[in-house]
ZAKE-16660 format. One record per residue (C-alpha): z, x, y; residue in one letter. Coordinates in steps of 0.5 Angstrom, whole numbers. Layout:
N
PT,Z,X,Y,a
...
END
This chain:
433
PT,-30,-38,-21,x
PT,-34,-33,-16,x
PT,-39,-28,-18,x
PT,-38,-21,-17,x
PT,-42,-17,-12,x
PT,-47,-11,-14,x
PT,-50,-9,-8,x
PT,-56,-4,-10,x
PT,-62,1,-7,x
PT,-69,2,-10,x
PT,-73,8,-8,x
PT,-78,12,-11,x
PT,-85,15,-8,x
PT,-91,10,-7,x
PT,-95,6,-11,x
PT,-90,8,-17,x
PT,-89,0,-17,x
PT,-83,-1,-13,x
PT,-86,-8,-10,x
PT,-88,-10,-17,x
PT,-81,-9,-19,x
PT,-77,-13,-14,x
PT,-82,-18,-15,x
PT,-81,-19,-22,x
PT,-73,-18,-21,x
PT,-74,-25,-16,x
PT,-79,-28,-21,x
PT,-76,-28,-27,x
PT,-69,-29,-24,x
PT,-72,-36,-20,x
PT,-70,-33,-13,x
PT,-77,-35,-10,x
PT,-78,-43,-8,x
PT,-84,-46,-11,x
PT,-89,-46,-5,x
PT,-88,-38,-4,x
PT,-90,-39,-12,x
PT,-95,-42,-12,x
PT,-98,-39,-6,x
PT,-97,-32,-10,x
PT,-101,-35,-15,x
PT,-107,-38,-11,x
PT,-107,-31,-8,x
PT,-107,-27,-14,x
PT,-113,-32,-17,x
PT,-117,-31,-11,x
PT,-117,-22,-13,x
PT,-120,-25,-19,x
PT,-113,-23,-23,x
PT,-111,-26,-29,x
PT,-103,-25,-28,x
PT,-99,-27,-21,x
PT,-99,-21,-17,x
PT,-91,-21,-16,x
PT,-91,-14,-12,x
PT,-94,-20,-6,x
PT,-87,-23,-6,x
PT,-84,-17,-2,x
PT,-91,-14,1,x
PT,-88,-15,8,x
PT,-88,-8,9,x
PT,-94,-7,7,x
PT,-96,-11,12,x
PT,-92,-9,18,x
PT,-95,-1,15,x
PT,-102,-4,16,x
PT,-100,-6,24,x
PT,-97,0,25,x
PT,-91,-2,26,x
PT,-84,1,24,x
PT,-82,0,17,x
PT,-74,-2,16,x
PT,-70,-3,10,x
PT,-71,-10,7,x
PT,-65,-14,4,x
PT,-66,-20,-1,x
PT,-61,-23,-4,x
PT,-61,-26,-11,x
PT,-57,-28,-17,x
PT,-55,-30,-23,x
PT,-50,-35,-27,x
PT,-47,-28,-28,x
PT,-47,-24,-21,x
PT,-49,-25,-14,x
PT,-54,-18,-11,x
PT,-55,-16,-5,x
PT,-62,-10,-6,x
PT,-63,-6,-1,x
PT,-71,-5,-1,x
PT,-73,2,2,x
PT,-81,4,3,x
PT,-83,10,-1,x
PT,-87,14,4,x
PT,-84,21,5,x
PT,-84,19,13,x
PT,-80,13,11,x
PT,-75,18,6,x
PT,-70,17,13,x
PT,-70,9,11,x
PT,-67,11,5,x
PT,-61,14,8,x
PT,-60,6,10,x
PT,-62,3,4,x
PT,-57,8,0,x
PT,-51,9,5,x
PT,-46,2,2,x
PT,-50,2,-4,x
PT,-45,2,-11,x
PT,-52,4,-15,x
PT,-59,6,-13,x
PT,-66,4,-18,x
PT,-71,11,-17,x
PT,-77,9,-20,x
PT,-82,14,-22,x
PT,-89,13,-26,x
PT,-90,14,-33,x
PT,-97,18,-31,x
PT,-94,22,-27,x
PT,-86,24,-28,x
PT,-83,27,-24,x
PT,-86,28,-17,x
PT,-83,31,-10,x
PT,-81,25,-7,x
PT,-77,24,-13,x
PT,-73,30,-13,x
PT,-73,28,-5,x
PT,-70,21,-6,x
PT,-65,24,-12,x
PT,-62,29,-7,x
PT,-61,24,-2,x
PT,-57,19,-7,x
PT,-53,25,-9,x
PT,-51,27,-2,x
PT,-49,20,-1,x
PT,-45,19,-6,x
PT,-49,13,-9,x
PT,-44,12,-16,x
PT,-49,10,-21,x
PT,-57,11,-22,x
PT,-62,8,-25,x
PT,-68,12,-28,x
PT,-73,7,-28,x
PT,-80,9,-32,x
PT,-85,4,-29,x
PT,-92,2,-32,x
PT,-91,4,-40,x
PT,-96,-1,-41,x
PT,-101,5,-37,x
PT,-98,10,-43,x
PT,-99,7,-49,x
PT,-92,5,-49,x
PT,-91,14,-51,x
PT,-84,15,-54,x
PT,-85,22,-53,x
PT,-87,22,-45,x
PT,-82,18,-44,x
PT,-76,22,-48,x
PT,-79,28,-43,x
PT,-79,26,-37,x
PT,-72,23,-39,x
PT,-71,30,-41,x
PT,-73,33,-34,x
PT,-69,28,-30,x
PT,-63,28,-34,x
PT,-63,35,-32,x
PT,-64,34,-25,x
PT,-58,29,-24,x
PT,-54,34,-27,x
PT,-55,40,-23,x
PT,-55,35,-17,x
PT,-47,33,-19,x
PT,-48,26,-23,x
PT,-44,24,-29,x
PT,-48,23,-36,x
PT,-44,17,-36,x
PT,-47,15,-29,x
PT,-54,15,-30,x
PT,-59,10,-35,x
PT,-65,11,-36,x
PT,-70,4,-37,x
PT,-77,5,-40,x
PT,-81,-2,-37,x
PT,-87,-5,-34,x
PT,-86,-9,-28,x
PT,-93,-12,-29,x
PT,-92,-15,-35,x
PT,-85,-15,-35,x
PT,-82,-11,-40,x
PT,-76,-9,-41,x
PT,-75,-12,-34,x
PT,-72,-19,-36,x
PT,-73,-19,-43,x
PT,-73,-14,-48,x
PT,-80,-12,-50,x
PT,-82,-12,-57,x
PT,-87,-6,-55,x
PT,-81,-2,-54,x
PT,-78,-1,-62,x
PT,-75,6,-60,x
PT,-71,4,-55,x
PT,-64,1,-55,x
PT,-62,1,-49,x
PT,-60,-4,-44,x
PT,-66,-9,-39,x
PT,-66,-7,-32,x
PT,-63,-14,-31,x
PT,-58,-13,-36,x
PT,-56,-7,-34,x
PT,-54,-10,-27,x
PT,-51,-15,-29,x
PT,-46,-11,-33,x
PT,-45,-4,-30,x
PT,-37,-4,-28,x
PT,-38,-6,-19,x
PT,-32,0,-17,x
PT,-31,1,-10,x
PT,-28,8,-9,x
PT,-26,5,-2,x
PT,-19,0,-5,x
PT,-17,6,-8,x
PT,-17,11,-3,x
PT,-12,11,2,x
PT,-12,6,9,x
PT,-15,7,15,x
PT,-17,3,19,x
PT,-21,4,26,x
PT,-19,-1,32,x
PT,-24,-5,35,x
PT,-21,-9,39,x
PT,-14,-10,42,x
PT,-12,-19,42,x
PT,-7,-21,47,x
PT,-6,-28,52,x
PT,-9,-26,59,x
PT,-4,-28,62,x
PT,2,-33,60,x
PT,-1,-39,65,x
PT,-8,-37,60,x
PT,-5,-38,54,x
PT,-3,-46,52,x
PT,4,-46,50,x
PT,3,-51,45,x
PT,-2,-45,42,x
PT,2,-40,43,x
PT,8,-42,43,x
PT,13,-36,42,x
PT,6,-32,41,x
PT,5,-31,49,x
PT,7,-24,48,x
PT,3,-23,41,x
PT,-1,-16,41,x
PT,-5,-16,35,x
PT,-10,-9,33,x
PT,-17,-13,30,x
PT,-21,-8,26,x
PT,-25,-8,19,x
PT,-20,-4,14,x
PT,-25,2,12,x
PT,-21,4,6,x
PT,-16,3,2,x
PT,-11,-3,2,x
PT,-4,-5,7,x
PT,1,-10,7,x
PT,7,-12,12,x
PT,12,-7,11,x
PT,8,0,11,x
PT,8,5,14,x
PT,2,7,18,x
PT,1,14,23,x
PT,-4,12,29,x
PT,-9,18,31,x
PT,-10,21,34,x
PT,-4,20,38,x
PT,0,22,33,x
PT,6,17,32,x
PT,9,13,27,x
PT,10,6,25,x
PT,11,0,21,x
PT,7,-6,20,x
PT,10,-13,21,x
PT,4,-18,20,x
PT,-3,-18,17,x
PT,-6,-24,21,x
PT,-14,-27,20,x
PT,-17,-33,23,x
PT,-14,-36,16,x
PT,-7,-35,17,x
PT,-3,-29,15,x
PT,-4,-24,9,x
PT,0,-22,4,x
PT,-5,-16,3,x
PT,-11,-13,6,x
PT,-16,-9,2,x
PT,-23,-5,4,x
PT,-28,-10,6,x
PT,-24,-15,10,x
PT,-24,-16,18,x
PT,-16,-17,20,x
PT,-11,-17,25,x
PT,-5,-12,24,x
PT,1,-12,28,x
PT,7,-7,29,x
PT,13,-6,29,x
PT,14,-2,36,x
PT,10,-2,43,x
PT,5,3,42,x
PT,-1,4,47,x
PT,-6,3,41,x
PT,-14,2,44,x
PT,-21,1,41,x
PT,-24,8,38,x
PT,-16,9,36,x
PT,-15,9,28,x
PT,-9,6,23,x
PT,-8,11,17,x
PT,-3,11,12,x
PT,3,15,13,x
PT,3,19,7,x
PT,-4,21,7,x
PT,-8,22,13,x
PT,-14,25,14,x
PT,-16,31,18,x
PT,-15,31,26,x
PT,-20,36,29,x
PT,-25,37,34,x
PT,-29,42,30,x
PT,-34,39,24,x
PT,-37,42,19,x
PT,-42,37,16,x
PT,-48,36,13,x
PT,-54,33,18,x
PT,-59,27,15,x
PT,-65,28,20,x
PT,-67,22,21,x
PT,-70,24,29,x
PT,-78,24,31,x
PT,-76,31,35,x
PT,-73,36,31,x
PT,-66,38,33,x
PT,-65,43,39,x
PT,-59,48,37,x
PT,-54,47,42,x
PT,-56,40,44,x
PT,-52,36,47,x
PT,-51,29,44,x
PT,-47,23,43,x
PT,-42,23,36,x
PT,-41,15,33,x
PT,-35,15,28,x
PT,-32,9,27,x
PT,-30,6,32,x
PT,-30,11,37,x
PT,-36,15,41,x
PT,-35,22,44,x
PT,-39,27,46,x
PT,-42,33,41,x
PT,-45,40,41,x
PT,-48,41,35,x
PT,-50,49,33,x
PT,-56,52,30,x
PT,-56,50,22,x
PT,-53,54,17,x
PT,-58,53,13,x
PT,-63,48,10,x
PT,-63,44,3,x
PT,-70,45,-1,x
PT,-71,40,-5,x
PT,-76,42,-9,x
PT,-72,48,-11,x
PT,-65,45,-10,x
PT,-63,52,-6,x
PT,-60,53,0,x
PT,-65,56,5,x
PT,-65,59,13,x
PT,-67,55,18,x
PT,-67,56,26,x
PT,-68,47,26,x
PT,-68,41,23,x
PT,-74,36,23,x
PT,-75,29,21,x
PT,-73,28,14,x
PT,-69,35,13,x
PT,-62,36,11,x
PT,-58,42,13,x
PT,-51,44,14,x
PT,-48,44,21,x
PT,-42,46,26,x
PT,-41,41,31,x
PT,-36,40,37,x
PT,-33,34,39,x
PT,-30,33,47,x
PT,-24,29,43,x
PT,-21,30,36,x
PT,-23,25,31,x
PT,-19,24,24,x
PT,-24,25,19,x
PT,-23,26,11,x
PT,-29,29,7,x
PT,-35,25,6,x
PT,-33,26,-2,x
PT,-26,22,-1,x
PT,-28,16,4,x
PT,-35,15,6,x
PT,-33,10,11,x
PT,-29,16,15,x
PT,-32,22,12,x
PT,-39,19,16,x
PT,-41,19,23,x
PT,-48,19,27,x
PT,-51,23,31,x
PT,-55,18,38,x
PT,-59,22,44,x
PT,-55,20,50,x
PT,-62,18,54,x
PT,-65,14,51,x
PT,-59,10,45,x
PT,-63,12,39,x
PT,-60,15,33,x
PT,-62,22,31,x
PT,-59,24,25,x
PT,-53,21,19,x
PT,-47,25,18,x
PT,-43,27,12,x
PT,-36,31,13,x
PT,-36,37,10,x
PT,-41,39,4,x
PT,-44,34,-1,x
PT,-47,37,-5,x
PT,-46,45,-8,x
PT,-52,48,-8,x
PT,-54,56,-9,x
PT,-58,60,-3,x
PT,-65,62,-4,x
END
């Protein structure tokens, strides 16, 4: 029977143990080869350290920080006998918090790290919002280096405390977060329950995520899916009539089913057109579906000739999204060049590229306040709300109800590089300062 799939983010401010963690998550779990093993521990004797410094096994970006060169989301996979995971590794420093918007963006739960000496820090409400804004389903709080504090009950109630209240302000369910005391060092907590810990009944981290429900929000929201490509013979001379046979007037739309779930026999309304038809065939390389949920890559036929190309999009007839060419939206600047109001830009949704003007911010989210303040422009790792113009109208649904249509990015047209992540509509309901 297959394993499900839980794919995870970590975030949390620098040396607040985030390598250890995941170095333990793959040690005690028997996802390194023996020779990375071994070569971890002929390096951690050569420190003169008593016990393997796992925080080795990843330390990649360090390296790569040391070279001076830029750092990226390091992906790994693991698994149990349980379930298989696919982590999102994102660097702690605050001018890598943009990578967490990477690492965090098709996460179904994030682990932040905060240092039991420490509490709650800056860069700890700066990642929080973040996941808040991308609507990360679940959280974990993870406490590291209780062995640092004395395994103090009270210290770690406190800061559990003051989180709690954090997560909450920023629209978290009670229920969607956990928070875990532990030693990534020695592994308490981790792995295995500790016996230092006799105050704590709650799940180890590796429990937790070998147990948490995997929900993607995505099947049960309505279809949409963008096309990427339309699939026909080039000509009946191309096709080999022993392959297509009656196929030789085969038209198929491929695509990646962004959302929610179609079958033969449904009614879809392809946008930004507008018009109406009926799905007659679910095809894959495999042969033909009964269905197709959020996930799959397919090739949907359809009852009447439509004129039907890539940037175009399939939605449900019944619940389809908004088709405008005025957002409004919240930016993730992830750009080293602050945003020019008026700017000029390139805006990727889905399938589809168009030209944008982007307005003056409305105002900006202080992280630190959790407020709304004025701002005349965005700079690198910002968030702040939006007015944006498109040169074509974009079906677009509201980042709270379907991530996958409700987000885009911004690209500068000169040069290719992203600028900037968007989210349709208001993520998060915040006060002004």
């Amino acid at each position: 029977m297959p394993r499900d799939l839980l794919r995870f983010a970590t975030a949390g401010s620098v040396d607040d143990g985030k390598s250890t963690l995941v170095g333990r998550l793959l040690y005690d779990t028997k996802s390194v080869l023996a020779d990375q093993i071994e070569a971890v521990q002929r390096a951690s004797v050569d420190k003169g350290l008593s016990t393997p410094d796992l925080s080795l096994l990843v330390d990649g970006l360090r390296a790569e920080r040391e070279q001076g060169i830029t750092i990226d989301v390091a992906y790994r996979y693991f698994g149990t006998p349980t379930r298989e995971f696919v982590l999102a590794d994102t660097p702690g420093h605050v001018q890598y918090t943009r990578n967490t918007v990477t690492g965090a963006s098709t996460a179904e739960l994030a682990v932040l790290l905060v240092d039991a000496r420490n509490g709650i820090v800056e860069q700890t409400r700066r990642h929080a919002t973040v996941l808040a804004l991308l609507k990360v389903p679940r959280l974990v709080l993870a406490i590291n280096k209780i062995d640092l504090v004395e395994y103090d009950e009270g210290l770690l109630r406190a800061i559990e405390k003051e989180f709690t209240g954090l997560a909450k302000s920023l629209g978290f369910p009670e229920d969607a977060v956990q928070t875990i005391p532990l030693s990534a060092l020695v592994g308490d907590n981790v792995v295995e329950r500790s016996a230092r810990t006799p105050w704590y009944d709650g799940p180890t981290l590796l429990g937790h995520l070998e147990s948490v429900p995997v929900v993607v929000p995505e099947v049960t929201a309505p279809f949409r899916m963008p096309v990427q490509y339309v699939i026909r013979p080039r000509s009946s001379a191309d096709a080999d009539a022993s392959r297509w046979g009656e196929l030789h007037d085969y038209r198929g739309y491929a695509g990646q089913v962004a959302s929610g779930v179609v079958r033969p026999g449904d009614q879809v309304v392809v946008l930004p057109e507008g018009r109406t038809t009926t799905v007659t065939h679910v095809d894959t390389a495999d042969g033909p579906l009964e269905s197709a949920a959020a996930g799959l890559s397919v090739t949907i036929r359809l009852a009447d000739d439509i004129d039907l190309s890539r940037g175009d999009m399939l939605v449900a007839a019944d619940a389809q999204p908004t088709v405008t060419s005025e957002i409004d939206a919240t930016l993730c600047w992830l750009g080293d060049k602050p945003l020019r109001p008026n700017a000029r830009l390139l805006l990727k949704h889905g399938t589809r590229t168009t030209q944008a003007i982007v307005g003056a911010p409305d105002c900006r989210i202080d992280t630190d306040t959790l407020t709304e303040v004025d701002a005349e422009t965005l700079s690198l790792n910002d968030i702040g709300r939006v007015t944006i113009r498109t040169a074509d109208p974009l079906p677009v649904d509201e980042y709270a109800d379907i991530r996958a249509t409700g987000s885009f990015l911004l690209i500068d047209p000169p040069t290719g590089n992203t600028l900037a992540a968007g989210l349709v509509g208001t993520p998060l309901s915040l006060t002004t300062a």
